[in-house]
N, CA, C and O of each residue as an XYZ file, in Angstrom:
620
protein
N      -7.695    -39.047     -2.954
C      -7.194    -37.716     -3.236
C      -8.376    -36.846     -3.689
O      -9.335    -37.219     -4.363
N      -8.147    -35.675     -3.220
C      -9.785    -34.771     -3.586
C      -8.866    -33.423     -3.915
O      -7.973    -32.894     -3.253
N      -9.292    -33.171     -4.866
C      -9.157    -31.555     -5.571
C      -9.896    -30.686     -5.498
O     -11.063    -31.042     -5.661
N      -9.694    -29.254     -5.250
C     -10.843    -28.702     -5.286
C     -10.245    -27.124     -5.667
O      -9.144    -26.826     -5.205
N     -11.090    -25.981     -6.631
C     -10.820    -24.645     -6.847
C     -11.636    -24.241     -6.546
O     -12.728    -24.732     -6.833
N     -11.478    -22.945     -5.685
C     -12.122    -21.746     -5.159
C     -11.475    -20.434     -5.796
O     -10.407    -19.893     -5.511
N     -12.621    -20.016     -6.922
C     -12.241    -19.096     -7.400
C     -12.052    -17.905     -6.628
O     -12.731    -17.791     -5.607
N     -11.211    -16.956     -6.951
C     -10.887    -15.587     -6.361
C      -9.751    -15.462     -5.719
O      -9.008    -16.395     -5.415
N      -9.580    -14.321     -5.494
C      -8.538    -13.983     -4.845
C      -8.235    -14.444     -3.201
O      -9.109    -14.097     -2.407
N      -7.025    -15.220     -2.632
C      -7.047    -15.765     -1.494
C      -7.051    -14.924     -0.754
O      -6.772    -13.772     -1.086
N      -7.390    -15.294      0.534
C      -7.409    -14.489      1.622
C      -6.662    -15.605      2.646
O      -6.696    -16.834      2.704
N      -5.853    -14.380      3.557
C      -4.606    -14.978      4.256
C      -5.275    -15.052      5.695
O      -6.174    -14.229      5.528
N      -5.390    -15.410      6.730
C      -5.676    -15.883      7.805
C      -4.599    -14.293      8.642
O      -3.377    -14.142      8.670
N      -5.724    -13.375      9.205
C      -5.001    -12.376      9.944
C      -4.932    -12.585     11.148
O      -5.583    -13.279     11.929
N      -3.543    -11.499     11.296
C      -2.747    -11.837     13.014
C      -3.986    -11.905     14.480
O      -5.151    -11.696     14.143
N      -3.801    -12.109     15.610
C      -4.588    -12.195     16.549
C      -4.199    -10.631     17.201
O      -3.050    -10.229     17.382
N      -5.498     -9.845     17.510
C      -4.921     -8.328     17.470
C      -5.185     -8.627     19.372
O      -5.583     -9.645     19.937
N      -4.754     -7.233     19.971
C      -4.942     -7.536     21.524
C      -5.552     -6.110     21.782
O      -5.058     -5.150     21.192
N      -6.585     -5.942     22.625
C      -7.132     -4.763     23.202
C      -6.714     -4.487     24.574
O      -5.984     -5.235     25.225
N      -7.278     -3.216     25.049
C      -7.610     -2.895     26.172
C      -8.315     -2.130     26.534
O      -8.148     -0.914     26.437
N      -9.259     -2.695     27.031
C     -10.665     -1.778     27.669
C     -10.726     -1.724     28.955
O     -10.796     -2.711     29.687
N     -10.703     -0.521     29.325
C     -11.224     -0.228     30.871
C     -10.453     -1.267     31.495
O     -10.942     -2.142     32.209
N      -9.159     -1.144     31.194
C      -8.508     -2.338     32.293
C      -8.507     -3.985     31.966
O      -7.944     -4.778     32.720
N      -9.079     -4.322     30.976
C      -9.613     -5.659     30.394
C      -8.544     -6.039     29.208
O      -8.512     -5.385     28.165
N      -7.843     -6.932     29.408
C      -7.540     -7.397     27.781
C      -8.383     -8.231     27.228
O      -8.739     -9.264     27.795
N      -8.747     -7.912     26.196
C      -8.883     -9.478     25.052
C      -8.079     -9.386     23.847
O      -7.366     -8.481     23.413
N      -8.461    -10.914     23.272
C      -7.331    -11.084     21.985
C      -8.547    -11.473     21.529
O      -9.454    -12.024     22.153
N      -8.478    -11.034     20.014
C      -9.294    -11.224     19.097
C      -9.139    -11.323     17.856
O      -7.922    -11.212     17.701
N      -9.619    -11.466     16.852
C      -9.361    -12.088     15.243
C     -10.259    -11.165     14.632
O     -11.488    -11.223     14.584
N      -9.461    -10.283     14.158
C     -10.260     -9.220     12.826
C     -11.215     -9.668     11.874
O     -10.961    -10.757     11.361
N     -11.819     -9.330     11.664
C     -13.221     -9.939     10.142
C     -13.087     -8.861      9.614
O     -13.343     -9.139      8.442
N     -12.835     -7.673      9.647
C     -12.727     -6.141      9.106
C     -11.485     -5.470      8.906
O     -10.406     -5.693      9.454
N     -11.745     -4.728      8.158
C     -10.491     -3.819      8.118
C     -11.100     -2.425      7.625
O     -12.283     -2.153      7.421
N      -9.861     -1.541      7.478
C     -10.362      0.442      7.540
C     -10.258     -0.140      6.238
O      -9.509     -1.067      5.930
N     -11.197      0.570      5.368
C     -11.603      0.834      4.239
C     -10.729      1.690      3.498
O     -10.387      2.719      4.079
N     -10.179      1.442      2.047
C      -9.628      2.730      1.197
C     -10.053      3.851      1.290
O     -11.153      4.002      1.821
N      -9.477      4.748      0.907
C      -9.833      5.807      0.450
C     -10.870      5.871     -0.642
O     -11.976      6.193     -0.206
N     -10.823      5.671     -1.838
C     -11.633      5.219     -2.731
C     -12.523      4.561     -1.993
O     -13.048      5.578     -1.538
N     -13.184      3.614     -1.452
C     -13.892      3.194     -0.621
C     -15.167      3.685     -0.523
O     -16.247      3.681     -1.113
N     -14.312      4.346      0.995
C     -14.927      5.207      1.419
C     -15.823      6.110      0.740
O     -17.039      6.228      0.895
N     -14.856      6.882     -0.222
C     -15.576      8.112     -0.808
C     -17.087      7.603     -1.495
O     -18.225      8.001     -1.247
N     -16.491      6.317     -2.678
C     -17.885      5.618     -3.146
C     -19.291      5.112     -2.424
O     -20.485      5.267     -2.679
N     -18.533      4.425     -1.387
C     -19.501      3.772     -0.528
C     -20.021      4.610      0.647
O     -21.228      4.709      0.868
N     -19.293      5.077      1.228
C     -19.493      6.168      2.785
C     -18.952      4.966      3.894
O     -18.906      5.288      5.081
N     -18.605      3.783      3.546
C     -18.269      3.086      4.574
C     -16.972      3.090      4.888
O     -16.055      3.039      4.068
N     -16.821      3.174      6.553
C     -15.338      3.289      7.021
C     -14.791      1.639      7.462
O     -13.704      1.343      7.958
N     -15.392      1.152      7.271
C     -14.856     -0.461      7.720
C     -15.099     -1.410      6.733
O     -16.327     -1.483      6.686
N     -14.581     -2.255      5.838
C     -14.872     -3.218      4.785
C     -14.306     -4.680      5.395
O     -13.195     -4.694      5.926
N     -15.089     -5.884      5.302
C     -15.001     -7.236      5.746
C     -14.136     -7.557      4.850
O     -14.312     -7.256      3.669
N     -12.716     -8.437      5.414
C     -11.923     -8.894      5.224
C     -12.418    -10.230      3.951
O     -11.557    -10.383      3.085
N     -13.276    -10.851      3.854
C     -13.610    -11.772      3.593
C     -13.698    -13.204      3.868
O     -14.355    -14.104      3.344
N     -12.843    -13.171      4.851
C     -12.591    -14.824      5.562
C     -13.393    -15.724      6.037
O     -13.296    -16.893      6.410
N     -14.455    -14.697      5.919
C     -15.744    -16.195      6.651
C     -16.206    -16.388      5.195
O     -16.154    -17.556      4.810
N     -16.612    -15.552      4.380
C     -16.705    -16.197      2.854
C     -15.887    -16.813      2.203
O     -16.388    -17.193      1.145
N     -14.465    -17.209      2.365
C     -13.693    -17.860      1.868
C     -13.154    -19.263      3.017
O     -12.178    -19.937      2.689
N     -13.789    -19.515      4.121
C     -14.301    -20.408      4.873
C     -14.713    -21.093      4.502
O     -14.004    -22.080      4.309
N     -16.309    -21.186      4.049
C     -17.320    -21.504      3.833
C     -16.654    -21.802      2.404
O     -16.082    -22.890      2.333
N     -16.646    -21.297      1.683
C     -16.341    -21.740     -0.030
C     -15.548    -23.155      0.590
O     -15.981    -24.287      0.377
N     -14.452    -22.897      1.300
C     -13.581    -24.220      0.915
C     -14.207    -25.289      1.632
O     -14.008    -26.361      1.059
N     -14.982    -25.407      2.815
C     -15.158    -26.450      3.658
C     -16.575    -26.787      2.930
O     -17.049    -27.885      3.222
N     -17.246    -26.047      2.097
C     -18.552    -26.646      1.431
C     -17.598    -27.314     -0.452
O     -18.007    -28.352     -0.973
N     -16.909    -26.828     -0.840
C     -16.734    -27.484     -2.122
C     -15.980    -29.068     -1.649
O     -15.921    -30.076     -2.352
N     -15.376    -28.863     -0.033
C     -14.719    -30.310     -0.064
C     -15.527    -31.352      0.758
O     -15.173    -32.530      0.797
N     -16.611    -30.893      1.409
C     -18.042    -31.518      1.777
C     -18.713    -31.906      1.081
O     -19.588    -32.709      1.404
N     -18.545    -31.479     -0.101
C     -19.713    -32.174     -1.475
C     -18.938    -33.252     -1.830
O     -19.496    -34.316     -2.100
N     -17.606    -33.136     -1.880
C     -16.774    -34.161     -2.751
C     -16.160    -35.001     -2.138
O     -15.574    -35.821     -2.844
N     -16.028    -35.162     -0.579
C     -15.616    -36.188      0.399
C     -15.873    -36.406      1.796
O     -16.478    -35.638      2.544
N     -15.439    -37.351      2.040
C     -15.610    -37.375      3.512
C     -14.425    -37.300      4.437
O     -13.265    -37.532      4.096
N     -14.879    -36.912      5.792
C     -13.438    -36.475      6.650
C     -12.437    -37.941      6.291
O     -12.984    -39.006      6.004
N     -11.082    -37.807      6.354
C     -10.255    -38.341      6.352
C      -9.418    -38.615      8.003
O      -8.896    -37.794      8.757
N      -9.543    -39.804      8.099
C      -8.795    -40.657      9.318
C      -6.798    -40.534      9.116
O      -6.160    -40.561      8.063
N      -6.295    -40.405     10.495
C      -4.960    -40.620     10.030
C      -4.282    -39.233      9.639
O      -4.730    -38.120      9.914
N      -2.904    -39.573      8.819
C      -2.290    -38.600      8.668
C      -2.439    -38.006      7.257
O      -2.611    -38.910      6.439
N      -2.431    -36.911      6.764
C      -2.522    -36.280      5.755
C      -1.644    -35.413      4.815
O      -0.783    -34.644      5.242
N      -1.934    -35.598      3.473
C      -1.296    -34.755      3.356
C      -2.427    -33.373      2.086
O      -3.531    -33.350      1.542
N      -0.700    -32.113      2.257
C      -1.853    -31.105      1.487
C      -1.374    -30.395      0.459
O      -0.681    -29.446      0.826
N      -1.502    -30.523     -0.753
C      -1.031    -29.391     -1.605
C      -1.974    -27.968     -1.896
O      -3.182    -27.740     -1.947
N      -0.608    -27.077     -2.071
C      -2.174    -25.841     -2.102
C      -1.013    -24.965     -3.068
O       0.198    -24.909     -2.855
N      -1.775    -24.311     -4.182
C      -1.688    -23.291     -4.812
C      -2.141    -21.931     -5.157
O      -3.139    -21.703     -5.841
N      -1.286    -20.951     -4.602
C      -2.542    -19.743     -4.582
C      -2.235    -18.769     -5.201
O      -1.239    -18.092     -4.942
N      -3.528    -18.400     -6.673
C      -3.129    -17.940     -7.568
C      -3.736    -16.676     -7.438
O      -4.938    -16.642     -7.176
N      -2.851    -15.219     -7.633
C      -3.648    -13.681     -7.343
C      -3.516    -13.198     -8.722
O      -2.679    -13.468     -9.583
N      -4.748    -12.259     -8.734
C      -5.008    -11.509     -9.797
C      -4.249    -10.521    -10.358
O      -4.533     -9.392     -9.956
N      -3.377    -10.598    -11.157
C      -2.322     -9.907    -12.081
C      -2.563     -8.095    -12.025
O      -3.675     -7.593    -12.193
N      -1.489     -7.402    -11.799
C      -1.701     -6.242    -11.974
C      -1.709     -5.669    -12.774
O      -1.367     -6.279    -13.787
N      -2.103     -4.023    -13.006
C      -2.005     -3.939    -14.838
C      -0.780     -3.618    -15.667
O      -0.777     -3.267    -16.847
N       0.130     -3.771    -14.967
C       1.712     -3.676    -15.473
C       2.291     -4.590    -15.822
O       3.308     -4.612    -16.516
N       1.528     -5.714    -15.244
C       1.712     -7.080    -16.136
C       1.127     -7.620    -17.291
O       1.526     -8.641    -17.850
N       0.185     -6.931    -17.644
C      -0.663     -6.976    -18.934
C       0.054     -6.178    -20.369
O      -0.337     -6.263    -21.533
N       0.924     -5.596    -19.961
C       1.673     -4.585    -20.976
C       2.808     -5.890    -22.119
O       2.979     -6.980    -21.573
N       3.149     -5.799    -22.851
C       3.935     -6.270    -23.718
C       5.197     -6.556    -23.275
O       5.704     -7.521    -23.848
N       6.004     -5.917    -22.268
C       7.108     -6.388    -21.488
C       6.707     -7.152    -20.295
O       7.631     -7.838    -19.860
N       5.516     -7.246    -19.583
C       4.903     -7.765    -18.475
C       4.595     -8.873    -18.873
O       4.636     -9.767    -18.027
N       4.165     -9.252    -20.327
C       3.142    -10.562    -20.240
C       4.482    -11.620    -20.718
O       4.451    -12.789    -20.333
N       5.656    -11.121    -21.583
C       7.049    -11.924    -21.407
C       7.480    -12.620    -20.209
O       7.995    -13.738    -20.244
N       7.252    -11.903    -19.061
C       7.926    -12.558    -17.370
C       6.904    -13.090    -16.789
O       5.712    -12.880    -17.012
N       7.623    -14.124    -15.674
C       6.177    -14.683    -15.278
C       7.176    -14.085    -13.697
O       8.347    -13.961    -13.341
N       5.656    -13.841    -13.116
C       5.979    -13.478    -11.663
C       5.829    -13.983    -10.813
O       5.059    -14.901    -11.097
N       6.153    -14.029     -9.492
C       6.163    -14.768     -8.255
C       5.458    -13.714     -7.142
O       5.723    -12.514     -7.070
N       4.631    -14.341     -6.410
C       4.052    -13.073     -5.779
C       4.796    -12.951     -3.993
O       4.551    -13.743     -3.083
N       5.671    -11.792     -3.916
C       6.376    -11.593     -3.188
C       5.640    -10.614     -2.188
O       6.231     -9.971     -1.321
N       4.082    -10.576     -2.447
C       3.751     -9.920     -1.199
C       2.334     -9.916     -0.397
O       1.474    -10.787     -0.522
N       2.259     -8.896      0.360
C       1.123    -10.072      1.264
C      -0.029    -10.156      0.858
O      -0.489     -9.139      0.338
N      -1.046    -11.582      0.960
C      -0.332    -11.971      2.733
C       0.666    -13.112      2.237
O       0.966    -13.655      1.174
N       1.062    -13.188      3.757
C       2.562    -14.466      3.855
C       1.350    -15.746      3.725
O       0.168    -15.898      4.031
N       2.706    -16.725      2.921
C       2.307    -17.684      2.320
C       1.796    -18.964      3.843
O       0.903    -19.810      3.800
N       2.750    -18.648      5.032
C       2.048    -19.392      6.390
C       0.535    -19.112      6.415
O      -0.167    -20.101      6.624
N      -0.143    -17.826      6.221
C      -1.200    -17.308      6.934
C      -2.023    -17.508      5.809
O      -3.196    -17.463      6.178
N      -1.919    -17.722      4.526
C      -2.396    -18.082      3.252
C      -3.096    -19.650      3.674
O      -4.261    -20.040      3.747
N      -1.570    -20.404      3.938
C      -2.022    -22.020      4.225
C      -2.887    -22.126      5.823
O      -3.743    -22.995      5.993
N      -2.520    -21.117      6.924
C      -3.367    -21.564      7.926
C      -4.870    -20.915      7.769
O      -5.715    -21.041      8.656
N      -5.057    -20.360      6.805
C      -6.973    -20.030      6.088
C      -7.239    -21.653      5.929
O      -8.080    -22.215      6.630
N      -6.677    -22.154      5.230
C      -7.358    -22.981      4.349
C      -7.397    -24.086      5.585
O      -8.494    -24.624      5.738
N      -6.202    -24.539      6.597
C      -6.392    -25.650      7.650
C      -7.321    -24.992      8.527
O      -7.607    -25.724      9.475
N      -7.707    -24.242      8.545
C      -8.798    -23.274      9.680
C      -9.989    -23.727      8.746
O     -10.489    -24.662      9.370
N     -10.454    -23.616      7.988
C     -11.403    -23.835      6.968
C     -11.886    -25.122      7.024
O     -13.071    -25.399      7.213
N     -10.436    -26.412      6.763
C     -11.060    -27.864      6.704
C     -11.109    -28.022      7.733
O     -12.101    -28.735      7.883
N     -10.546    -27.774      8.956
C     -10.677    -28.476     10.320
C     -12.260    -28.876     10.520
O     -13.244    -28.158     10.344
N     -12.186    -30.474     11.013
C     -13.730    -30.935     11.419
C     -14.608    -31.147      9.793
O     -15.717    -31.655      9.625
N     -13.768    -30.627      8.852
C     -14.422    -30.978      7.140
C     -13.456    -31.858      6.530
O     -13.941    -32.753      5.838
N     -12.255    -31.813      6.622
C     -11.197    -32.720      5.663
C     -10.820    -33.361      6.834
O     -10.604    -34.533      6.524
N     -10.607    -33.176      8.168
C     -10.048    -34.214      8.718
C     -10.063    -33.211     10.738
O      -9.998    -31.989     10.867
N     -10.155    -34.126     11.812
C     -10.587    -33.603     12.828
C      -9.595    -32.909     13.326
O     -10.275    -32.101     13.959
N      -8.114    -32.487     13.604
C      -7.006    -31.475     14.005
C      -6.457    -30.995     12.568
O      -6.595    -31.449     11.433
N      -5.844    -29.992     13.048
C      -4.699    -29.791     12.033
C      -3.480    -30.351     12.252
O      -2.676    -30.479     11.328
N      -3.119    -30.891     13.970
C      -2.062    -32.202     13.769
C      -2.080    -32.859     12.997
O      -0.907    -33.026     12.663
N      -2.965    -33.656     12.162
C      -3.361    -34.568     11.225
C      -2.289    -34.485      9.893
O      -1.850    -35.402      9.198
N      -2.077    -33.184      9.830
C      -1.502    -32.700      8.686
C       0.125    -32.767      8.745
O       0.688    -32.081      9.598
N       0.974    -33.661      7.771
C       1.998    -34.050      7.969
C       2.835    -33.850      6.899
O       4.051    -34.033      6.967
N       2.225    -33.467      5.867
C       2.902    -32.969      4.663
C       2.380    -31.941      3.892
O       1.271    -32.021      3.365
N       3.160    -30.917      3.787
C       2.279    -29.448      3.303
C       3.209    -29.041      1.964
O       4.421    -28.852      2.066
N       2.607    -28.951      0.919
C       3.604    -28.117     -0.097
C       2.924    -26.830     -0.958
O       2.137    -26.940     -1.898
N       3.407    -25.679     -0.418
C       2.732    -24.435     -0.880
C       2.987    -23.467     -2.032
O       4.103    -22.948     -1.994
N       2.116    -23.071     -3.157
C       3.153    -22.144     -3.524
C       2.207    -20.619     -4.201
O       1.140    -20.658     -4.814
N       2.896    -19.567     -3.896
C       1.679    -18.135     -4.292
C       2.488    -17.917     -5.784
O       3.712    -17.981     -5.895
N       1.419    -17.612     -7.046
C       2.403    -16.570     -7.843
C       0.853    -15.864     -8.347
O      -0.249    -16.295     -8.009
N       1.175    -14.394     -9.447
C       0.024    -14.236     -9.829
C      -0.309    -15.077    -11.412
O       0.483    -15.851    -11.951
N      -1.779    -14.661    -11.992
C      -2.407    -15.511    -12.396
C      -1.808    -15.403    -14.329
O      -1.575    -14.383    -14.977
N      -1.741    -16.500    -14.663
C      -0.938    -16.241    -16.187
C      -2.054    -15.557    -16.974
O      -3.163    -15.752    -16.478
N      -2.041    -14.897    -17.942
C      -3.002    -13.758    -18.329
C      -4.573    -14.356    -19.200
O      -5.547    -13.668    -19.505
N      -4.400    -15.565    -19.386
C      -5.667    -16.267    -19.356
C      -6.220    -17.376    -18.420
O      -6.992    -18.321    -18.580
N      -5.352    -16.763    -17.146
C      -5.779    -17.946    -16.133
C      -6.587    -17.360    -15.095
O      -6.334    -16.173    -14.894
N      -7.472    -17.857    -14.397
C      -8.837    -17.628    -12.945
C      -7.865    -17.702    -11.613
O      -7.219    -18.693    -11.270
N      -7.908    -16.471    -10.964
C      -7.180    -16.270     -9.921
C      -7.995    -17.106     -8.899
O      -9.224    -17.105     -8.966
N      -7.343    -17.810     -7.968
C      -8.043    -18.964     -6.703
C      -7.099    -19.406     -5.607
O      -6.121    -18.833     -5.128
N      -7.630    -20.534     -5.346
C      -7.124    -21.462     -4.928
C      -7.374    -23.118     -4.759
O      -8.311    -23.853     -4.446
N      -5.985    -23.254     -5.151
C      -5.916    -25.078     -5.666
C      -5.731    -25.366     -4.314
O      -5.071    -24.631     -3.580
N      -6.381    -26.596     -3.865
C      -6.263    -27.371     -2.998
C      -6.216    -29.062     -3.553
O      -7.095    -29.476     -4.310
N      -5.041    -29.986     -3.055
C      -5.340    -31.194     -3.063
C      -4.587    -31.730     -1.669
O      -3.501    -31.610     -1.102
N      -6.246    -32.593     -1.433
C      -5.509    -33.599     -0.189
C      -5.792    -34.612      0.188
O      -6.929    -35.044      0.373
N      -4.812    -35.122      0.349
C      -4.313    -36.832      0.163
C      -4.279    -37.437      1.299
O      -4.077    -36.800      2.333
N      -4.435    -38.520      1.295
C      -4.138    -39.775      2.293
C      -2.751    -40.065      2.192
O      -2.237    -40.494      1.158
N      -2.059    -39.812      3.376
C      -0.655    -40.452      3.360
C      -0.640    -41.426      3.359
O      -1.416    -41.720      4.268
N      -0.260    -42.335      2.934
C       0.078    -43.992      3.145
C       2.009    -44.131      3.886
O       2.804    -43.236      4.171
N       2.156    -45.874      3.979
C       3.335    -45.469      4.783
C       3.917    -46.398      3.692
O       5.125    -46.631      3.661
């Protein structure tokens, strides 16, 4: 069994977008997105990187230091904890604990992280036979991330 936290805020695995150029389709996978408003104004930049190849790399290097690919079937727990808003910091906010009801979806959350180990925790994502997921935000002295543990199924 190997554990591993990647601090920060998760990043969800985005949809496959489709073009058309001059008569051409392709399908392709965003790394970018339009920039805020705020953004913009600070920076002058109209496009800001999604982050997904940096949150790639975080997970398939912290579980490369600490194991080796796994044979067989697998399994995966994952927890993904987001950074609290400031309405939850208030005196009626820090009473409730919240569940994070919005995006990204908790599928596209877990297919980052099997996109990530593939060929590092184990060679398909067929491999993977037991998944248990869950998003909320972060309790007010806790490091927003993501928990990963994954196991060797036995029979």
């Amino acid at each position: 069994m190997v554990e591993i936290f990647i601090a920060g805020t998760p990043v969800g695995c985005p949809r496959p977008r489709l073009s058309n150029r001059n008569g051409i389709a392709r399908v392709y996978t965003p790394t970018r997105r339009l920039a805020g408003k705020k953004v913009r104004e600070t920076t002058g930049k109209k496009y800001v990187t999604n982050g997904l190849k940096e949150y790639y790399a975080a997970i398939a290097g912290a579980y490369a230091d600490r194991c080796d690919k796994i044979e067989g079937a697998v399994g995966v727990s994952l927890l993904f904890v987001f950074p609290r808003h400031a309405y939850m910091n208030t005196r009626k906010g820090l009473a409730t604990h919240y569940h994070h009801t919005d995006v990204p979806d908790i599928d596209n959350l877990a297919k980052s992280v099997f996109d990530s180990l593939k060929g590092v925790a184990w060679d398909d994502d067929k491999q993977v036979v037991s998944v248990a997921a869950f998003k909320r935000f972060a309790a007010p002295d806790e490091t927003p991330g993501t928990k990963i543990v994954v196991y060797r199924m036995e029979l």
